[in-house]
N, C-alpha and C positions, 0 to 999 in steps of 0.2 A: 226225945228232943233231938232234933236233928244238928249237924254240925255245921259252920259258918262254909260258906264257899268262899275262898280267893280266885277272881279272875285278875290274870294281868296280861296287856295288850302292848300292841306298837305296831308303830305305823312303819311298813319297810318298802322300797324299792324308790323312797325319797329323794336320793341325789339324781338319778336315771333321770327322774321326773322333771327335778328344778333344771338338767342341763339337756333338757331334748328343745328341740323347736316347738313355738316361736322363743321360747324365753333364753333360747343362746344367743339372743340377738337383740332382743326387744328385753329391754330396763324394765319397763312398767310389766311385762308379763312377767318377767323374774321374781321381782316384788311381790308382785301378785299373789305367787305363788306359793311361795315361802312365806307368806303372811295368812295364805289360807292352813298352808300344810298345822301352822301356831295353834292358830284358833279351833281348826277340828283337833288337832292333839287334846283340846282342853275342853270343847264341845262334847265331843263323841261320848266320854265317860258318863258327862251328864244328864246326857240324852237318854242313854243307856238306865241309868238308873231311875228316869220319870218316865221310861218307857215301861219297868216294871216297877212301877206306881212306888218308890221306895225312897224314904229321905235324902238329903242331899247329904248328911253327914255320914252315910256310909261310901264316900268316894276318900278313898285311903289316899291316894296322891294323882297327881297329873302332870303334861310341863314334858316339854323335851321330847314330845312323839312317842310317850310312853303314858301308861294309866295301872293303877291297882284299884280295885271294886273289894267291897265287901259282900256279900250274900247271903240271906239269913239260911238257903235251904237249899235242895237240890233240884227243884222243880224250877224255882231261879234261873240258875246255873244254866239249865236246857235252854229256857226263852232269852236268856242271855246269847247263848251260842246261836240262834236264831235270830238275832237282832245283831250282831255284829257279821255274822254269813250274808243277810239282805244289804246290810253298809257297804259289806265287798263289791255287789254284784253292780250298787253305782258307782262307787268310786274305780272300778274297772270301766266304765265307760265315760267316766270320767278323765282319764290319764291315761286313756289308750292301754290301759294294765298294766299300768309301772307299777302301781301305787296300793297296796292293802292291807289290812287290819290282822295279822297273826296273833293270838292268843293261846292261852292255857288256861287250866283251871283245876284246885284242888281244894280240899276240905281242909280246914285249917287245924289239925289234929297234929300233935305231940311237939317236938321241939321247932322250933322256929326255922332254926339252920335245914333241918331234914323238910320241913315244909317247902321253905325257899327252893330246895335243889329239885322237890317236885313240878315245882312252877316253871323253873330252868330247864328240864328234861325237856317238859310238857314243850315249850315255847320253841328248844330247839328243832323235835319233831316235826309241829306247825312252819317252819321255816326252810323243811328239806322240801324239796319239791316231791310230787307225787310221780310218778313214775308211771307206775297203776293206771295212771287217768285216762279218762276216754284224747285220744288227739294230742295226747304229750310229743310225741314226735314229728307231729306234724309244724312245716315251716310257720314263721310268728308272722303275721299278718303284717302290710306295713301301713299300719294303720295311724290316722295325723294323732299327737299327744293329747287333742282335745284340749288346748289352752284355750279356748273361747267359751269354754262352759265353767271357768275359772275364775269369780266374779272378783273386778280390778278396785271395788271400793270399802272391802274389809276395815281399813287402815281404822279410817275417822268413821265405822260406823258408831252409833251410841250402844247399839243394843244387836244380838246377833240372835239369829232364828233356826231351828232344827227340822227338816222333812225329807221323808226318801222320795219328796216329790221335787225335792232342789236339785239342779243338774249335780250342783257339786256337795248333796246335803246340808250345806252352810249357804247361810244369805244374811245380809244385812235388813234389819226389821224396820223397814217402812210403814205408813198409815193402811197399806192395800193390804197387810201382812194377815194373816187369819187370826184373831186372837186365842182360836187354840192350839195354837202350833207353842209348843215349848219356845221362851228364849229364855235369854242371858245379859245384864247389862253390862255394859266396855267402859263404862264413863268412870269408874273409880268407886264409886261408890261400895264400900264393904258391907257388906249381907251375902246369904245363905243364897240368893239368886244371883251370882253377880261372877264375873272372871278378873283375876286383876293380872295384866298383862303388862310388860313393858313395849308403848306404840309409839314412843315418841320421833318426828319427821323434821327434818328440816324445814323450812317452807322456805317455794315460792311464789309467793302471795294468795293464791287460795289452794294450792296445789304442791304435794312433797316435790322438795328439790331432786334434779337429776343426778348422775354423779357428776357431769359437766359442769354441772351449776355451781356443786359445791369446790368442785379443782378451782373454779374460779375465786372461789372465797379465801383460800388456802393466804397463807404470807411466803414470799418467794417465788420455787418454782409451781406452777401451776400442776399441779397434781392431786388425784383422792387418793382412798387406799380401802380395802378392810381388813378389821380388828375381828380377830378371831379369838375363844379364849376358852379354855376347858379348865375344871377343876380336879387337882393330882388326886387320882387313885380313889377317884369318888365311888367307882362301883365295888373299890375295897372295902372303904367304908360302910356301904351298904353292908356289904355280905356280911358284914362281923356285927351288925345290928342282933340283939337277941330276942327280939318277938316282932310281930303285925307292928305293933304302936310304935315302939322306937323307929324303924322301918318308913314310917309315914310319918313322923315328926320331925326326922332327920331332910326326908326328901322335899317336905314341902319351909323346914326351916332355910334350905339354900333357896331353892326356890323364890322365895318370897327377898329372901338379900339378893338374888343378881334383878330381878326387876323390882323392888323398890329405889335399891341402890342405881341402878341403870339409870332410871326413869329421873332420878332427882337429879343428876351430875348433868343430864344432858338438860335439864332446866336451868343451867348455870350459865353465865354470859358467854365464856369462851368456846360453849358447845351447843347452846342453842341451835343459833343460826347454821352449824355445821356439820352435826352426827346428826343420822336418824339411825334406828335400830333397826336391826332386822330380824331378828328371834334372841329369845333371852329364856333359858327352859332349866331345870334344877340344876344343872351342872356345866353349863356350858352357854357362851353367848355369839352372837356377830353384829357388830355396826358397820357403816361404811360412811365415809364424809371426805372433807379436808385432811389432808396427810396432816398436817401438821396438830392441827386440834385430836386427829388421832392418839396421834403419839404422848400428847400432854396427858388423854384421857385417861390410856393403858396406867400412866404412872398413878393417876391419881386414885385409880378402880383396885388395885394391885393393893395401895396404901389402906384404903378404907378396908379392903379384903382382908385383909393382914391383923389390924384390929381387930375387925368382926373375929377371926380365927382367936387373938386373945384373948377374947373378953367370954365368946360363947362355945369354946369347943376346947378349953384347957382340960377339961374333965375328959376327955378320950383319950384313949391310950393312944399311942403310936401319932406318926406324923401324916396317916392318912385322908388326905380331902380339908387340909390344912393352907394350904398352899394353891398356889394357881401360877397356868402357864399361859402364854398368849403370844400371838403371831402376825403384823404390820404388813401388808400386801399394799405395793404400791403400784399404779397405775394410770397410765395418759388418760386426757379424758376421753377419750373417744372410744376406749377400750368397754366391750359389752361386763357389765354387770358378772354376768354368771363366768366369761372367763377368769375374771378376776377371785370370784368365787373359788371355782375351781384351784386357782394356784395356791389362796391363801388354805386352803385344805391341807395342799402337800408342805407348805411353810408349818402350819404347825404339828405335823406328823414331824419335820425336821425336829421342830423346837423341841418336841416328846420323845423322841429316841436318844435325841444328846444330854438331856436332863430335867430334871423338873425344877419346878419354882422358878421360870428365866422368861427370856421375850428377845420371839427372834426378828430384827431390824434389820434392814439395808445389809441383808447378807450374811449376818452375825449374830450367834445366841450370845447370849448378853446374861448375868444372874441379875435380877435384882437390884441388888445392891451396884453392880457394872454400870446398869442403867441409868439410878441415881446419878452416880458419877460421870456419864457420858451427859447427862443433862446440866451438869455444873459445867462441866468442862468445854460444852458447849456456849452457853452462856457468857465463857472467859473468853472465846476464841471471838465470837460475835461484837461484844465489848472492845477487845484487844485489834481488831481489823476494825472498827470505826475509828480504832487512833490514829492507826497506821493508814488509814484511807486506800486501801489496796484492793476491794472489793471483791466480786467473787472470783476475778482472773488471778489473784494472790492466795486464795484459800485453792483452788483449783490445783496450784503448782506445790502449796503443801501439800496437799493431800498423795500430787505423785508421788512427791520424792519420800513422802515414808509408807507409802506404799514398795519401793524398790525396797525399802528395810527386809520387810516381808519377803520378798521373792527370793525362791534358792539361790544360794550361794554356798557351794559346799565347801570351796575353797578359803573363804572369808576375805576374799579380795576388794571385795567390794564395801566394807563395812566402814573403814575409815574414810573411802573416800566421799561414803555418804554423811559421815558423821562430822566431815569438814564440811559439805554443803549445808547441814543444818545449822551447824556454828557459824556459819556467815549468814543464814536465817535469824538466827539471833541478835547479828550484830547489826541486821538492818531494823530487827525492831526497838533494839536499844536508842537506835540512832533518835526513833520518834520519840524516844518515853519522855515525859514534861518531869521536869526534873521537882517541880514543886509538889508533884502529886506522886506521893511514897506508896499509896495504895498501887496504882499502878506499875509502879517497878515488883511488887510484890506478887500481884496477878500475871507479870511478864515471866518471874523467877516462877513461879507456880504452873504456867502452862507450859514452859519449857523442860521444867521435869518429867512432867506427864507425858508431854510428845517426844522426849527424844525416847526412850525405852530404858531399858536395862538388856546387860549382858549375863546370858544363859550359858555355860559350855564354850565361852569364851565367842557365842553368837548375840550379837544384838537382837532383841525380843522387846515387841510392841504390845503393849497394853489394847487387847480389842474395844474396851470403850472410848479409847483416841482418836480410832480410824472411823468407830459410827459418828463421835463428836465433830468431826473435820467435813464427814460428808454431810451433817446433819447440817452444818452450818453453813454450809458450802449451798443446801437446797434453797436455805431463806436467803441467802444473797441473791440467788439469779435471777 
C-alpha cells in the first residue's frame, strides 16, 4: 500500500501584481484583483482535487494564498504537478508573469515536524529561480499586467466556475456557464461544495462604495483608511503542530474565526454602510472604509479575538498565535487604493518589529490596552470641548502645546514653562465647569491627569495614548 502524498502550494509574486498598472491607479481594478487573487487561493485546491476525480474532504486547508492537499498515492502526486504546471502557464498570461503557483510535494512518512520541513525545503527550492532555464538572462518583456483579463465581478458572484479555458481560470457561473465545468457556491451556504469567504462591501446602491464614498460617510474629517491585521507568530504555531490533522484543524480553525467573525461585525449598524473587506485568509486580514468606523472595528475584532484565544486555545502551550496585531492607514480621498495599500504594508511591519499584541494609529504603536484607554480618554476630551464650546481650533492648540512636551529639551528649560501654559489650560476649563454637575468637574480632574504627563529623570513624559486621543478627537471636530 502506498503512502499518502502531501502537496502544499502558494500563490507568489502577488503584491508585484496588485501594485502594477492599471490597478495603481484604478480602485475597481485593485479590488478586482485582490478579490480574484481570494477566491483562486480557495478555488485552485479544489479544482485540483475534482480534477483527480478525489473527495472534497481530502483538501487539508486553504485561505491566505496558500493550500495543503492530501493524496492517496504517487501517481496522484504526478497529475497533480501537471495540473498545477498547466495553472502556471495561464495565470502567466494572465498577470503578465507576476503571478504563480509554487509547490512541493512529499509522502507523509514518519514524524510530522521532519515531514513539514520536507515540504518547506521542497517549497523553498520551487521559489529560487531557475537559472538553468532556457532565456533566464534575457531582458523581461515589458509586457501590459493584463488587468483586463481580471474579471471585475467576483465580489457578489453567487457561485464561481473553474477552466483553463477562463482567461484568468476563475469566472463567475452565469446561465451560458457549461454545466460541466466544476464550480463552487459563494452564497454562504455550508456543504461539501461551497467556499465560505468573508465578501462583505459597502454599498452604493447596486454598486460597492469607492473609498471616496466612504471618506464621505466618515464623522469629522473626511477621510478612509485601511485596516491591516496579522495574527502573532501564527507560523510558529503551525510548526509546533504534531501531525497532518492538528496542522489543518488549527489552520482552518482561525480561518473560519477571521471571516466568520469579519463577516458578522461588518453586519453591524456602525460598519455596514462603511467597511467592505478586502481578503480575510487563516492568519491575516485587510478592510478599508471610514476612518473612523475603522478604528472602532480594530477595537472591537481585537476584543472578540481575545475571547476566542480564551475560550479555544488555553490548551496550547506558550503565547503563540494567541494575540493579534494590526495597523490604521489613513488617507485623502482621492488617494489610489493600492497606494494606500502599499503604506499600510509598511505601517504594520512598523507595528511588528516594535511588538506584538498592539495597533499602530496616527503615528503611534499603541498595546492594547493603550488603545482602550485612548478611546476613553477620547470620549472625555469630545464630551469636555462640547462644554467648553471651543471646537476644533481649541483641540488643535492642545494638541501643540503637548506636543512641545515631547520635543528635545535637553536642558529642561522648557518644561515649566510649558507646565505653566497647561495650568492656565486648566484654568480656562475650570472657568466652564457647571458647578452643579460634579460628574463633570471629575471628568475635568480625570483628563487633566492624563494629559499633563508625569515626570521621568526629572523630564516631563507623555503618556502616547494622550496624544492619539487629542488627534483622534481633534479628526471628529473638523
Amino acid at each position: 500500500m502506498s503512502a499518502q502524498i502531501l502537496v502544499q502550494g502558494r500563490l507568489v509574486g502577488v503584491e508585484d501584481f496588485l501594485l502594477a498598472p492599471p490597478a495603481d491607479r484604478d480602485n475597481r481594478a485593485f479590488e478586482a484583483r485582490l478579490t480574484w487573487l481570494s477566491q483562486l487561493g480557495e478555488t485552485l485546491p479544489r479544482a485540483l482535487l475534482t480534477h483527480l476525480q478525489l473527495p472534497p474532504l481530502l483538501l487539508g486547508s486553504s485561505g491566505g494564498g496558500q493550500f495543503l492537499t492530501i493524496l492517496p498515492d504517487q501517481d496522484r502526486a504526478a497529475q497533480a504537478g501537471e495540473f498545477l504546471a498547466r495553472a502556471n502557464t495561464v495565470l502567466s498570461q494572465a498577470t503578465g508573469g507576476k503571478v504563480r503557483v509554487a509547490w512541493s510535494a512529499t509522502e507523509n512518512l514518519g514524524d510530522w515536524t521532519v515531514v513539514r520541513k520536507r515540504l518547506a525545503e521542497g517549497m523553498r527550492g520551487n521559489l529560487r529561480p531557475d537559472v538553468t532555464g532556457e532565456n533566464f538572462f534575457e531582458p523581461f518583456a515589458t509586457a501590459d499586467a493584463g488587468g483586463d483579463t481580471i474579471p471585475r465581478n467576483l465580489r457578489d458572484a453567487a457561485a464561481i466556475a473553474f477552466s483553463f479555458d477562463f482567461p484568468a481560470l476563475i469566472a463567475p457561473v452565469t446561465p451560458e456557464t457549461d454545466a460541466a465545468i466544476p464550480r463552487w457556491d459563494l452564497a454562504g451556504h455550508v456543504s461539501t461544495n461551497s467556499i465560505s469567504m468573508a465578501r462583505h462591501a459597502a454599498r452604493n446602491g447596486d454598486v460597492p462604495a469607492t473609498p471616496k464614498e466612504l471618506a464621505l460617510r466618515s464623522n469629522g474629517v473626511k477621510l478612509w483608511g485601511v485596516l491591516r491585521g496579522q495574527i502573532d507568530d501564527f507560523t510558529t504555531r503551525i510548526r509546533r503542530a504534531a501531525s497532518v490533522e492538528e496542522h489543518v484543524s488549527l489552520s482552518m480553525t482561525y480561518q473560519q474565526f477571521l471571516a466568520g467573525e469579519i463577516e458578522l461585525l461588518c453586519s453591524q449598524g456602525d460598519y455596514f454602510r462603511r467597511i467592505t473587506v478586502l481578503e480575510a485568509g487563516s492568519a491575516d486580514f485587510a478592510l478599508f472604509g471610514s476612518w473612523d468606523a475603522l478604528a472602532g472595528f480594530a477595537r472591537e475584532l481585537e476584543r472578540v479575538f481575545a475571547r476566542f484565544a480564551d475560550e479555544n486555545l488555553k490548551d496550547l502551550p506558550g503565547a503563540e498565535a494567541k494575540t493579534m496585531t494590526m495597523a490604521l492607514t489613513l488617507a485623502e480621498p482621492a488617494t489610489p487604493l493600492a497606494r494606500v495599500w502599499e503604506a499600510s504594508s509598511r505601517d504594520l511591519a512598523v507595528a511588528k518589529s516594535s511588538d506584538k499584541d498592539c495597533f499602530y494609529i496616527l503615528d503611534h504603536v499603541l498595546e492594547w490596552k493603550q488603545w482602550k484607554d485612548a478611546a476613553e480618554l477620547k470620549d472625555a476630551l469630545v464630551q469636555l470641548n462640547e462644554e467648553f464650546r471651543g471646537g476644533s481650533r481649541f483641540l488643535a492648540q492642545l494638541r501643540n502645546l503637548y506636543r512641545k512636551v515631547e520635543s528635545a529639551d535637553p536642558d529642561n528649560t522648557g518644561d515649566e514653562r510649558l507646565m505653566a501654559r497647561a495650568a492656565r489650560f486648566q484654568r480656562r476649563f475650570s472657568g466652564v465647569a457647571n458647578r452643579r454637575e460634579r460628574e463633570f468637574h471629575k471628568l475635568r480632574a480625570n483628563l487633566m491627569k492624563e494629559m499633563t504627563g508625569r515626570r521621568s529623570r526629572g523630564k516631563l513624559r507623555l503618556k502616547p495614548e494622550g496624544l492619539v486621543a487629542l488627534e483622534w478627537a481633534r479628526l471628529l471636530e473638523d
